[in-house]
C-alpha positions in Angstrom: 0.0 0.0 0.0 1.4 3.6 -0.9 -0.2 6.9 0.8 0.6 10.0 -0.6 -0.5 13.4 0.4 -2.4 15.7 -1.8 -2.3 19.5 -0.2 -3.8 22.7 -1.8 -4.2 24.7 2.0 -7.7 24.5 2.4 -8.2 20.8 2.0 -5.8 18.1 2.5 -6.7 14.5 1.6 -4.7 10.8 1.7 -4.3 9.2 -2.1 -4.3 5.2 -1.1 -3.1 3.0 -3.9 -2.7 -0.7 -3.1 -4.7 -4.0 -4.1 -8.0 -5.0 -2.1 -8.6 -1.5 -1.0 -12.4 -2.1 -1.6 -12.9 -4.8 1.0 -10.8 -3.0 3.9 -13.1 -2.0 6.3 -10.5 0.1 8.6 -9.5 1.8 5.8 -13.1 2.4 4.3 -14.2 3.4 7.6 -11.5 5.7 8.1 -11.6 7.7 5.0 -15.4 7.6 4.3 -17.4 10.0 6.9 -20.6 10.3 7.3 -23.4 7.7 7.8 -25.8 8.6 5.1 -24.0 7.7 1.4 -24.9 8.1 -2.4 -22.3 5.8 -4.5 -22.4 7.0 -7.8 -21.6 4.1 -10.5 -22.0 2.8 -13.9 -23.6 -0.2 -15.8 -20.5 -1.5 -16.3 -18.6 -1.1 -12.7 -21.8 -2.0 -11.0 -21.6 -5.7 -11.3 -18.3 -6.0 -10.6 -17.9 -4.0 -7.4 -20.7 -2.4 -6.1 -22.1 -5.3 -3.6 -18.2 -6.0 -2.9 -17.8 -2.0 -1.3 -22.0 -2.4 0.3 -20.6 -5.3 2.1 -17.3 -2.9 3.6 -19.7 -0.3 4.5 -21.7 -2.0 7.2 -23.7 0.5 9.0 -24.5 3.2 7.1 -27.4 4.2 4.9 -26.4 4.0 1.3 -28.4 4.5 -1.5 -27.3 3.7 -5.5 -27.2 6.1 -8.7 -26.1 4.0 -11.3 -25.4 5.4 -14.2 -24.8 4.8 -18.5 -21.1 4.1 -19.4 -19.6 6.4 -21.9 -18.0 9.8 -22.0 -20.9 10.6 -24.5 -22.9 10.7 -21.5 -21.1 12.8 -19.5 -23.5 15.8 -19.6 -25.5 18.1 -17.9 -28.2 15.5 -18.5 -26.5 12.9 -16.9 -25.3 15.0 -13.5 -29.4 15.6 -13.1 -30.0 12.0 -12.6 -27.1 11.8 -9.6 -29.0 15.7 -8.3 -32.4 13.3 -8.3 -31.1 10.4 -6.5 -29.5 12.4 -3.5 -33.0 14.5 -3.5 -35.4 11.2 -3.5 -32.6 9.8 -0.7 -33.3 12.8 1.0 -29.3 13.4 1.5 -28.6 16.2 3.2 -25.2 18.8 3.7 -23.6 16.0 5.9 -24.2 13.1 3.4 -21.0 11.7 1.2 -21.0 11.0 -2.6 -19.1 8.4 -3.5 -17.5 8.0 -7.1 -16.9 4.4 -7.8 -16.1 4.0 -11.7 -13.3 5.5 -14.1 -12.9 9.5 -14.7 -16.5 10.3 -16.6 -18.2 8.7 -13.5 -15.7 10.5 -11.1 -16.1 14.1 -12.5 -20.1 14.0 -13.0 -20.1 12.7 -9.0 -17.7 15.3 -8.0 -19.2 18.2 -10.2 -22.8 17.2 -8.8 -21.2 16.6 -4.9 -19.8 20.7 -5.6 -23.3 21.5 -6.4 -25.5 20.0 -4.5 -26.6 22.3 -1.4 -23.8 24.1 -2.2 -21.3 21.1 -1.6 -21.1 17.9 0.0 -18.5 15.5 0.8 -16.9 13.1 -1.6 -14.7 10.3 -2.0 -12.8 9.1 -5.7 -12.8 5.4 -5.9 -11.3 5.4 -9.4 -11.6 1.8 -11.4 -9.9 2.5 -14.3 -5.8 2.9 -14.9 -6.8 6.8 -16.3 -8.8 7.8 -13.4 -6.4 6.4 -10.9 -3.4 8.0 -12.5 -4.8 11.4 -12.7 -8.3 12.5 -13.0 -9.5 11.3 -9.7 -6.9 13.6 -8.4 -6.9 17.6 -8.1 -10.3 18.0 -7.5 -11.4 19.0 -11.4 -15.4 17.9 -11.6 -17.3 18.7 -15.1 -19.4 18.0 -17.7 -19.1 18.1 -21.5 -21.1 20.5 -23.7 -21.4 19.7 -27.2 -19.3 23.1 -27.7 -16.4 21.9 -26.1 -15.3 19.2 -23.4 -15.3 20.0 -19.8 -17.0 23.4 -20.5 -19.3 23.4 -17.0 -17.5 22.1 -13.8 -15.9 23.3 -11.0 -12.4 22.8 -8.8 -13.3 20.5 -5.7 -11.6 18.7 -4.0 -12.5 15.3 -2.5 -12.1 13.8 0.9 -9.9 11.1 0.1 -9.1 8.9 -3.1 -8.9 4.8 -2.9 -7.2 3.5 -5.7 -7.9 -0.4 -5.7 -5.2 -1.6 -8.2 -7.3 -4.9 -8.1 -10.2 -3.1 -9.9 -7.8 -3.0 -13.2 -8.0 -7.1 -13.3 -11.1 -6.3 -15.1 -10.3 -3.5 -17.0 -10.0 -3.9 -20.9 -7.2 -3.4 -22.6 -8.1 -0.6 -24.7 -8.9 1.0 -21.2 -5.5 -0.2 -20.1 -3.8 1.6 -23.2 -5.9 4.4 -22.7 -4.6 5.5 -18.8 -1.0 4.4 -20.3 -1.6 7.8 -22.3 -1.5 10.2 -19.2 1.8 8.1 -17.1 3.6 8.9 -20.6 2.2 12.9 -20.1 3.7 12.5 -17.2 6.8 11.9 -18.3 6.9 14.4 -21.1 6.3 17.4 -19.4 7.5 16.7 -15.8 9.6 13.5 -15.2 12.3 12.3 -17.6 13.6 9.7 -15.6 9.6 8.2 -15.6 10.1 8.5 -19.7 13.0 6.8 -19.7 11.1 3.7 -16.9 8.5 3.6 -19.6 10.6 2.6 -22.4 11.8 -0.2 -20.6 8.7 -1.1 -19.0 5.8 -0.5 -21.1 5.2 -4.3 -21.9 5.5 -5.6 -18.4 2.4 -1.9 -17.7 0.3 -4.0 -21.4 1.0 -7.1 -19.4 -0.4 -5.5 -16.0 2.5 -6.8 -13.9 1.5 -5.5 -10.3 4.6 -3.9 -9.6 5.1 -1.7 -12.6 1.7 -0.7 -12.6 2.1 0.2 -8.8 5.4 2.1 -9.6 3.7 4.4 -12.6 0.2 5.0 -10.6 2.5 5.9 -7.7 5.2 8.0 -9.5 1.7 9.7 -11.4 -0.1 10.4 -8.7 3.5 11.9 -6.4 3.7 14.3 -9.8 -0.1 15.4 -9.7 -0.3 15.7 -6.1 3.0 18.4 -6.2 1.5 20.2 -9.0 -2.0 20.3 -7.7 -0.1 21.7 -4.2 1.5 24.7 -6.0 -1.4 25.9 -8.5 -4.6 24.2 -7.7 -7.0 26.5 -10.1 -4.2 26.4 -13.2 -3.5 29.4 -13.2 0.2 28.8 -13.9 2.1 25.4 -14.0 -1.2 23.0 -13.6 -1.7 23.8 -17.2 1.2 21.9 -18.4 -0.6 18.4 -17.2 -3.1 19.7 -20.0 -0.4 18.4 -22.8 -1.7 16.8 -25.4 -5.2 17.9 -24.5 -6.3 20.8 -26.4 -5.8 19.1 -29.6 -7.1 15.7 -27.8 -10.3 17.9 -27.0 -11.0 19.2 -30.2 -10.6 15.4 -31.7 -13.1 14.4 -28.9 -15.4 17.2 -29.8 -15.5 16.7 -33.8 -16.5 13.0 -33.0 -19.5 13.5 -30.4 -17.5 11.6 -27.9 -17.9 8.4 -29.2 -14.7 7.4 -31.5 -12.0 8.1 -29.5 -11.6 7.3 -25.2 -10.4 10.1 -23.7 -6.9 8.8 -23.3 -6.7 8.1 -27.2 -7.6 11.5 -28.2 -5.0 12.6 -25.4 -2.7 10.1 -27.1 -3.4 11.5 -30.5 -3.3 15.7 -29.3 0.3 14.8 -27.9 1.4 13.7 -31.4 0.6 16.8 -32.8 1.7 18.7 -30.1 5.1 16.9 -30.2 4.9 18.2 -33.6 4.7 21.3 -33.3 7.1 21.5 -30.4 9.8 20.4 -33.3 8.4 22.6 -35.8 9.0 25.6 -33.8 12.4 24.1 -33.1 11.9 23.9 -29.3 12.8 20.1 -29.1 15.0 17.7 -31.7 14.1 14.6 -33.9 15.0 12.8 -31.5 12.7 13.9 -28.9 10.4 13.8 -31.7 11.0 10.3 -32.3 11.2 9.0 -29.3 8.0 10.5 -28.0 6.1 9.0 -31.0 7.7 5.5 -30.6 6.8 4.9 -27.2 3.1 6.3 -27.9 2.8 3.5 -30.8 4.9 1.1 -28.0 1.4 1.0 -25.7 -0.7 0.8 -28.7 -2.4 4.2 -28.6 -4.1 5.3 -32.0 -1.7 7.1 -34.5 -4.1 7.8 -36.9 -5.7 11.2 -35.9 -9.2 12.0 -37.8 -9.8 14.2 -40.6 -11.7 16.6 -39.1 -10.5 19.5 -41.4 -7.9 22.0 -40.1 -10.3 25.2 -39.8 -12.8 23.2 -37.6 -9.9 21.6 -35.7 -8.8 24.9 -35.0 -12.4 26.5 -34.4 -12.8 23.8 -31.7 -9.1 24.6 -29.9 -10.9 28.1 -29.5 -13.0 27.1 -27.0 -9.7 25.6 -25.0 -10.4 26.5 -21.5 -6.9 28.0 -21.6 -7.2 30.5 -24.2 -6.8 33.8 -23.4 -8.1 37.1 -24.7 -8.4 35.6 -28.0 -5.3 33.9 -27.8 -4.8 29.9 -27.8 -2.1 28.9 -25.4 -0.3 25.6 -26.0 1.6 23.5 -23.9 4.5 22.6 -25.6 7.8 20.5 -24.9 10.9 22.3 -25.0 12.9 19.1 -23.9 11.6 15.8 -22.3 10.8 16.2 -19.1 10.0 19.7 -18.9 6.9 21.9 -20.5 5.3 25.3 -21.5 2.6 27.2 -21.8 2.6 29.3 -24.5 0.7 31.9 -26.8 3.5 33.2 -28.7 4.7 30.9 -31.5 4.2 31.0 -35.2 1.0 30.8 -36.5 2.2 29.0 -39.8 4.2 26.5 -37.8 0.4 25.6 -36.2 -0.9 26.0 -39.5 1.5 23.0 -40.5 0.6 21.0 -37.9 -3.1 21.3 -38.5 -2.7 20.5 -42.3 -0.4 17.9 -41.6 -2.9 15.9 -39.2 -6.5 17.2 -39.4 -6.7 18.4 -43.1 
């Protein structure tokens, strides 16, 4: 078992990673206030877990919002049915969400826990390699609008996050591929030396050997904690764990949410930003390279969709980092280590877009 620390001032919270989290009942009991409970789920978690975390919570009153899988539902729509079941529970201010799924489940729970008379407690019991990695951490809770991805949310942080690395025995393996996506981010714009452990290691991550896939949801979540710590509302450095993403977004946009998981189009946006890091001359074919080799090496997509340049960029617009008019880009000027930018060359973009969205 690993605890890490995540702390922003105002709240300070535990991470636990370890296997057969979901059946500890000193652990549950510790982390989990509160006697009356709303776990929010999916159709797809729900069988697998949800009697097996009712059976550790002996002794409180829990009621169930189970909801469809998909990040095409993750939607105002959807966020209503969680604000319905804590009303017909009749939860009140000292009542506890709990998110038990991957990142769409966690950040429609957490958006609707910020909400809902004007914020009640929650938990992140992230199933999925993504979620435990990095979106159940840092207290970002949303919804997609079909404008743009994560347009309505809020910063919140939960009470705790219980990472059961047993939950990712069941996980698929284009799930699996799709979390390695956001370790490798990791690696890009923060950690070299985690670049250089994924090279070696990615097989034994595809192969879900228990030790490297405790090392690299360890060494992610250390990274995001730190960040999270020193800018919890990106206003500054949190933006660089956005690499990737605002081209990833846009791709995720122009398909309705239903071609690409989230980690793919992340997968796909740090090609192109890779890209156009080298374009401007910030990083070297070699950096180049080896950031698109070990992208194919956990068998992300490399094919991004020809959604046209000019919508491509129309959808980068509504970036939640562009200012003033301006889209800023995180960029690589050397492994390991990122920026956020708004000054580059518009026809060194203009490549890049033609070159993958055209």
């Amino acid at each position: 078992m690993q605890i890490l620390q995540v702390d922003v001032g105002h709240s300070r919270y535990p991470i636990t990673i370890g296997p057969a989290l979901l059946g500890d009942r000193e652990l549950l009991d510790s982390q989990i206030g509160g006697h009356d409970l709303l776990v929010v789920t999916n159709t797809t978690v729900a069988p697998l877990y949800l009697a097996t975390l009712r059976a550790t919570l002996t002794g409180r009153r829990i009621a169930e919002c189970v909801l469809p899988d998909g990040e095409q539902h993750k939607t105002l729509q959807t966020a209503a049915r969680v604000f319905d079941a804590l009303v017909e529970a009749r939860m009140n201010r000292d009542a506890t969400v709990l998110a038990l799924g991957g990142g769409v489940v966690g950040d429609i729970a957490g958006f609707a826990a910020a909400c809902y008379q004007r914020g009640v407690g929650y938990v992140q019991i992230p199933t999925t390699l993504l979620a435990q990695v990095d979106s159940s951490v840092g207290g970002k809770t949303g919804v997609n609008h079909p404008g743009g991805k994560n347009l309505i949310g809020a910063f919140y942080q939960p009470l705790a996050v219980i990472a059961d690395t047993d939950t990712l025995a069941t996980l698929p393996d284009r799930e699996l591929r799709a979390g390695l996506a956001e370790v490798i981010k990791y690696g890009c714009v923060w950690d070299p030396e985690l670049f250089e452990w994924l090279e070696l290691n990615l097989s034994k991550l595809r192969r879900r050997d228990p030790a490297a896939l405790a090392h690299a949801i360890g060494r992610s979540c250390a990274i995001k904690a730190a960040v999270v710590a020193s800018d919890e509302k990106e206003l500054n450095v949190r933006a660089i764990l956005n690499f990737g993403h605002t081209f990833g977004h846009a791709i995720e946009s122009a398909t309705h949410y239903e071609t690409f998981l989230h980690g793919e189009a992340v997968g796909l946006g740090m090609l192109m930003a890779t890209d156009l890091s080298h374009r401007l001359g910030l990083i070297d074919a070699t950096t180049l390279e080896r950031v698109q080799n070990l992208l194919k090496l956990a068998g992300l997509p490399t094919e991004v969709p020809r959604i046209g340049a000019a919508r491509g960029f129309e959808l980068m617009q509504m970036d939640k980092k562009v200012l003033a008019g301006t889209v800023r880009l995180v960029l690589l000027d050397k492994l390991g280590h990122a920026v956020v930018t708004g000054t580059y060359a518009q026809s060194a973009l203009d490549a890049t877009l033609s070159e993958y969205f055209a």
